[in-house]
Structures are given as structure tokens and as C-alpha cells.
N, C-alpha and C positions, 0 to 999 in steps of 0.2 A: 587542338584537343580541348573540349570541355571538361575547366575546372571542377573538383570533386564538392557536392551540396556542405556547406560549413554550416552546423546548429551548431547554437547552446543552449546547451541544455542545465536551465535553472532548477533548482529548491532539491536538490539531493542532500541526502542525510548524512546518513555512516552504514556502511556496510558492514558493521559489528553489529546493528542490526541486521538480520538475514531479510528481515521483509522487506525493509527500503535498500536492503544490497540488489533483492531481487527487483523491484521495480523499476531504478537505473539500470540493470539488465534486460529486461526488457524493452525498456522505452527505447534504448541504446538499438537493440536488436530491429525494431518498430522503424525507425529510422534507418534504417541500413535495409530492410524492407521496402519503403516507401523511393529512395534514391540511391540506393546499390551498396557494395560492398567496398567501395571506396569512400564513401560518406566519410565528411570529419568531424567530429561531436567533442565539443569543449567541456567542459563539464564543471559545472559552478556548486561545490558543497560546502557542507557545515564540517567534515570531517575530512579533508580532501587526502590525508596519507591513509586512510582507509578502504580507499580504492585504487589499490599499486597495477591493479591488472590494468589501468588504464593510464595512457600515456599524454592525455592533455585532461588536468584536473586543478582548478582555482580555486582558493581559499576564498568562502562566499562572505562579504563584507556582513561584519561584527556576529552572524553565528559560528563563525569559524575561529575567533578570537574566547579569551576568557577572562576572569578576576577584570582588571581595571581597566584594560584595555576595550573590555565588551563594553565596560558601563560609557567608555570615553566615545564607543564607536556608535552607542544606541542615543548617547544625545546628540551626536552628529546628525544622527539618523533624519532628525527633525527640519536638516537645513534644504535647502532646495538642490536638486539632484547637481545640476553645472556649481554649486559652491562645497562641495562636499568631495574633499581630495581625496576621500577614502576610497571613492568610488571612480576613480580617475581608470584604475585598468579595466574594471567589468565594463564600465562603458567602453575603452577601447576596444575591447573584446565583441561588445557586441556590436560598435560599428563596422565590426570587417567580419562579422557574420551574413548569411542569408537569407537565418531562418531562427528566430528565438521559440525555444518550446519549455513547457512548464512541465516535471517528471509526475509523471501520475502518485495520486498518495491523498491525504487529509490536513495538508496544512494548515490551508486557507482558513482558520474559526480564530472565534475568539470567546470562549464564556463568562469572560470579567475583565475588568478593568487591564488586571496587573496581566492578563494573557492578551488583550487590545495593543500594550504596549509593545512585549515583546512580539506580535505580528508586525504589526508600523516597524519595529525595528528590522527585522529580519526578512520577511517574505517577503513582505509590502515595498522595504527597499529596494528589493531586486525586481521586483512589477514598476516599479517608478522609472526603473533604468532603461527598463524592457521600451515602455511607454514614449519616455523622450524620446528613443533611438528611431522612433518613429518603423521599426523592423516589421516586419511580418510575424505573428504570433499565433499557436496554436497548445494550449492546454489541454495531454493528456488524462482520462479520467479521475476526475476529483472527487470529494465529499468536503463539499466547503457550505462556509456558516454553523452554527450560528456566530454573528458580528456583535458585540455587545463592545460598548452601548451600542444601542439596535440600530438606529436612526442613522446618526454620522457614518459609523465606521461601515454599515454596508450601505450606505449610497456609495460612500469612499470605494470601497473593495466591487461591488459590481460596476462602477461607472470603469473603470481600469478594464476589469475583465469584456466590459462591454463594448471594450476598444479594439478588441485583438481579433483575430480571424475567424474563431471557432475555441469553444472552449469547452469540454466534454464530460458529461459530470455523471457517474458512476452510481446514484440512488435518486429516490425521488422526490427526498427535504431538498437535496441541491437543485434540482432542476424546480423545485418551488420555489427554492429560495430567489432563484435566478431567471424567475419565469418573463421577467419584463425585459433582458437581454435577449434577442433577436439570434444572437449566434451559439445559444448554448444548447447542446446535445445530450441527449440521454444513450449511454455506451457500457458495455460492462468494464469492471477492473479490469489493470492489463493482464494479471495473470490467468483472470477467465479467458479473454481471447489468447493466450499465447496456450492453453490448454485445448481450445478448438482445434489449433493448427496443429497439435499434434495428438489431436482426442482421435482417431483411427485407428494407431499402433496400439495405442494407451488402450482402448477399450476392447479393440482384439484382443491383447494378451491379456484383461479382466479374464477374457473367457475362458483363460485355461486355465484359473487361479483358484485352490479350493474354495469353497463358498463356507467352510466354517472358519469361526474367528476364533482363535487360542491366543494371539499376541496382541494386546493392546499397548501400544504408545497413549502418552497424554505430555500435552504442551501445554503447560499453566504460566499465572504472569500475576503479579499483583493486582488486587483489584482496584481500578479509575478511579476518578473523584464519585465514588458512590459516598450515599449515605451507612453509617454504621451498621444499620439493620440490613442493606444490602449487601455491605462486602461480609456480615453475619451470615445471609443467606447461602454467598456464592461460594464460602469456604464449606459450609456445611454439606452442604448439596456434594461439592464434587469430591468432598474427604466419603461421602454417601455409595457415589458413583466409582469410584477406587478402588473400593474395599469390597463393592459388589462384584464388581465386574473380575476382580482378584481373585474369589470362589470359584470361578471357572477360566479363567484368561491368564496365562503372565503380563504383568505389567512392566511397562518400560516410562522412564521419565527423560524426556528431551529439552533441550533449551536451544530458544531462538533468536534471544535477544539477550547480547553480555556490554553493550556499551551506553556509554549518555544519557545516564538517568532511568535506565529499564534493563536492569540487571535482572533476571530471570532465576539466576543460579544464587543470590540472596534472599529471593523470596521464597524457593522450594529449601532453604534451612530454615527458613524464617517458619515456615509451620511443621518442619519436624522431618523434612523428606530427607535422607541423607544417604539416597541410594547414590549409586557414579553415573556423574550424569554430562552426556554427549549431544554437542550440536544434532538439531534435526536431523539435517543434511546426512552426516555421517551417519546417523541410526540407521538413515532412509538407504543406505549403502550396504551398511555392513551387517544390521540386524536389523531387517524388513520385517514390519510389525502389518497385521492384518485390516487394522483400522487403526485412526490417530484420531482423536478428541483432542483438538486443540483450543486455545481461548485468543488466542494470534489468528487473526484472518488470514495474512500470510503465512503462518503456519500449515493452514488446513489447507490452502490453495497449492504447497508447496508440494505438500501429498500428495494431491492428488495429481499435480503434474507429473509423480514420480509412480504414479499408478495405484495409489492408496486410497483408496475410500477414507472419508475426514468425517468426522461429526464436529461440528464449529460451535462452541458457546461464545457467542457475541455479543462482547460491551458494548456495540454500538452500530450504525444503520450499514455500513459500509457490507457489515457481513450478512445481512440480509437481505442487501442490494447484491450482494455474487452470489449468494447461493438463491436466489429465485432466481437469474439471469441462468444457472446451471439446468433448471431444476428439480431441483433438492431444499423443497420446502420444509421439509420432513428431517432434514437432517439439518439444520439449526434451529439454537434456542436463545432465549435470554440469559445472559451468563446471570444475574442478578438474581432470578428467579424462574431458575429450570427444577424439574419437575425429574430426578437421577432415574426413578421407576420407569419412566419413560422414555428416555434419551437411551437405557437398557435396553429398553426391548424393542428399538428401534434398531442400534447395534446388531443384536442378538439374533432378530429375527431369522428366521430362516434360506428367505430368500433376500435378506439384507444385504449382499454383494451383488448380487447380477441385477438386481433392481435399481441399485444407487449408479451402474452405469447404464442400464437401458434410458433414465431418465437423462442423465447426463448425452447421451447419444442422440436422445431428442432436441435437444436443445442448439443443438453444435447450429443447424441453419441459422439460424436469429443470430448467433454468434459469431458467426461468419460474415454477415451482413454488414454488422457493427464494426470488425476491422478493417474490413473494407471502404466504409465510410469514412475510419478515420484516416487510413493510407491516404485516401482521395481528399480530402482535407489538409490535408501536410500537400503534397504536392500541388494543390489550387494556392495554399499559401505561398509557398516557393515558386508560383508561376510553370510547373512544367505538368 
């Protein structure tokens, strides 16, 4: 009887965030896709009791550590992969692997020094381990770089990735960034393609769903390392968009993310919000809101798998790389400097539901395409 396909699957987070809960969910799913339902998937995180619904999960060397144990294990980090006993299990782990995969997401950057470091300590170790094992490799869709400093750390960071089988990068700074790698793919997020696979049911029953909007949900987050005048703008704008959309809508406030530095539910007190406030997930269940305006990519992505039209303000390329791969050009904007009059009457519109899925319905071929490529890619890496 042939043995069941064994991955490990690297760079998972915490599932206290929903978004990277979601993406090991899917990647996990993706995999059991590509080589059955007996697939065995290890699972290498930063938060490994974070995800109990899973029954092989490791403590991923020094992001899974903290206080002086992390500082003890990031100057480890530095030593070469065979002298560094910290890393004594992940290796053995991936030697009795058949397949190393990287979980779709944004790790891979670095925009300074002190963020260079902690990649070299954290991702970059687990690609080092990946790399000796000499295994087979396949990275689901990224938004990786920028590398700073420019020069070193992404020869560094693309020569690795340039080794692996297939590496699939999810906007089009990545696949520049990585244009001189031979195996790197242009793909959507995985929760766009896990949204094709089930964009059928999902868009039929659009069709039964009133096309006016009266509930609005919003998923807000602190705003990035923006400049003051920007996180100025992006608080203004959507305290703007609130209060607008409140004259005619009920509003509902959701949180998406309560763990490891992106606590959600201190930033909505932090500007005054103090309504009671419930994971997405649960909203998306119990009190089904008409549209979400979310600032979480996975947020908005999470909608709409749940049959929600999303309006997405995005800090960054990742969500303007899903929603053109959707598209729904129309329905993102720059969180920094959106424009609330508009993003309104985009909402608002009239024929703003059944249009947000005809577009979406268009799209699904090119999207289909792209999971299929990559299924076919995992299994050329795996030899079957």
C-alpha cells in the first residue's frame, strides 16, 4: 500500500489571527487537494497551541520562543544550519518529509535593518533548513520584498527561493521583484482560488439576496507604519465613511485579529469605538451584514467566501493584487487616501450587489486556471 504524501508546511502564524488562521486552512485544504485525503501536513508555527484543530504542529525555531530565549535563539540564528541545535528537530522533521511547502501570506520583506534581522532570524531560518534538506519545495502564493538593505538580503532571499521548485507570488512588485528567478509564478491569494472553487453556490444564492444594503459591517486595524499625515487621513476618511453610511445603514463593528501584536479590539477603543464587538467569523454567522468594508485583506476575502460582498481599503499591494485577480477594481482603495464619497456610492449604488458578483463570476476561468497550476506544481514537485 502506498505511504500517505508527508509536507511541511513552513511560516505559519497564529490562528488568533483569522487571516493567517485562514491561510493554513487553506494551504492545508490545497494539499489534501493536490495528494488525497490521507495527506500528512506537519505544521511548523510561530504560535503552535493556536492551532489545536490540528494534530501535528511544531514550535517554529526562535518565532515561537519569547523575552531571552528569542534574543538567545535569533543569535543562534546566525550560526550555520548543521551547528545550530536548535534546529536539530525541524531538520529531522524535514528529513522524513516528501514535500516542504511555504503557507501563502507576506512574510518574505524587510523595510529596515531592525525588520532584515528579525527575517534572517525567523523565516529565513526555516528556508535555510528547507534548502540544506536538499527536499523538494514549493511556495504558495506570496507578496515578498522589499529586502532592505537592497543588495545583500535580496540576492540572499531570491538565490534560496531560486532553488526551490516553483514559488508563486500573488501581485506584480513580487513577480518584479523576483523576475530573474526562472521558477517564480504569478497566482492569486489562496483565498481567491478557494473562492472560485466554491464561487457557483456562492454566486447563485447572490442571486436571491436583496440587492439593497441596510447592514453594514466594517473591520478596521491600526493603521501600518504610515506617515502621520497618512494614518491622519485614514482615520479621518473612514470616521467620514461611518457616520455616512450610518444615515441610512446599521452598522456593525467586527474584529479580526486579537493576537501577537495586532490586536484589533484596542485600536477600535483607542478611537472611541465602544460598541460590543465580535469576531468576523461570528458576525458572518449570526448577524449577516449586507456589505463589509474591511482594512484586513483577509477580512474582506473572508466575506466574500461567506457570500458577502467586501469593499477592501488596502494598506498594501497584496489587496489590490486579489481584488484585480477577482475583478473588482472598483471595489478597492487606498486605505491612506480613499476618497469616503466614493467608496459610498460605490457601496450604495443601486445595482452594487449583483454587479460585484457578475464581475466576480467573470473572473472565476483565469482563477481556475491558476489552481490548477498550482496543484500541478505540488505534485511535479512530489514526483506523481
Amino acid at each position: 500500500m502506498t505511504q500517505p504524501t508527508h509536507v511541511v508546511l513552513l511560516h505559519a502564524y497564529s490562528s488568533k489571527n483569522s487571516g493567517d488562521g485562514l491561510l493554513v486552512d487553506l494551504s492545508v485544504d490545497l494539499l489534501k487537494r493536490a495528494f488525497g485525503d490521507a495527506t500528512k501536513v506537519s505544521i511548523v508555527a510561530a504560535d503552535p497551541g493556536s492551532f489545536a484543530q490540528y494534530d501535528d504542529v511544531i514550535a517554529a525555531p526562535v518565532l515561537a520562543k519569547s523575552g531571552l530565549a528569542r534574543v538567545c535563539g535569533a543569535a543562534g540564528a546566525l550560526l550555520p544550519v548543521e551547528l545550530n541545535g536548535g534546529l536539530r528537530g525541524l531538520s529531522r522533521l524535514i528529513a522524513q518529509a516528501d514535500l516542504v511547502v511555504g503557507v501563502g501570506g507576506g512574510y518574505l520583506r524587510a523595510r529596515n535593518a531592525t525588520e532584515a534581522l528579525k527575517l534572517e532570524a525567523g523565516h529565513l531560518l526555516q528556508m535555510r533548513v528547507a534548502v540544506r534538506a536538499g527536499k523538494p519545495a514549493v511556495y504558495l502564493p506570496q507578496s515578498i520584498g522589499p529586502a532592505m538593505p537592497a543588495e545583500p538580503l535580496h540576492s540572499h532571499l531570491a538565490r534560496m527561493l531560486g532553488s526551490f521548485a516553483a514559488v508563486f507570488v500573488r501581485d506584480d512588485r513580487s513577480a518584479a521583484f523576483l523576475a530573474r528567478n526562472a521558477n517564480t509564478r504569478r497566482a492569486p491569494d489562496l483565498a481567491v482560488l478557494d473562492f472560485e472553487r466554491r464561487s457557483a453556490q456562492l454566486i447563485d444564492d447572490a442571486r436571491n439576496v436583496d440587492a439593497k444594503v441596510r447592514h453594514v459591517a466594517f473591520v478596521l486595524r491600526k493603521a501600518p507604519s504610515w506617515t502621520a499625515l497618512q494614518r491622519q487621513r485614514y482615520e479621518a476618511s473612514t470616521r467620514k465613511l461611518i457616520r455616512q453610511l450610518g444615515e441610512t445603514c446599521r452598522i456593525s463593528f467586527a474584529v479580526q485579529s486579537t493576537g501577537r501584536g495586532n490586536d484589533d479590539l484596542a485600536y477600535y477603543r483607542s478611537i472611541g469605538i465602544q460598541d460590543e464587538l465580535v469576531p468576523l467569523k461570528e458576525l458572518l454567522a449570526t448577524d449577516r451584514p449586507d456589505v463589509v468594508v474591511s482594512v484586513r485583506l483577509h477580512g474582506a476575502l473572508e466575506s466574500i467566501l461567506s457570500g458577502v460582498p467586501a469593499y477592501h481599503l488596502s494598506y498594501e499591494r497584496k489587496g489590490f493584487g486579489a481584488y484585480g485577480d477577482l475583478g473588482l477594481n472598483e471595489w478597492v482603495a487606498n486605505a491612506a487616501d480613499f476618497d469616503p464619497d466614493r467608496a459610498m456610492a460605490t457601496i450604495l449604488a443601486a445595482d452594487a450587489i449583483p454587479a460585484f458578483w457578475a464581475n466576480t463570476a467573470r473572473a472565476c476561468e483565469r482563477i481556475r486556471a491558476s489552481r490548477d497550476e498550482i496543484v500541478a506544481a505540488l505534485r511535479d514537485a512530489r514526483g506523481v
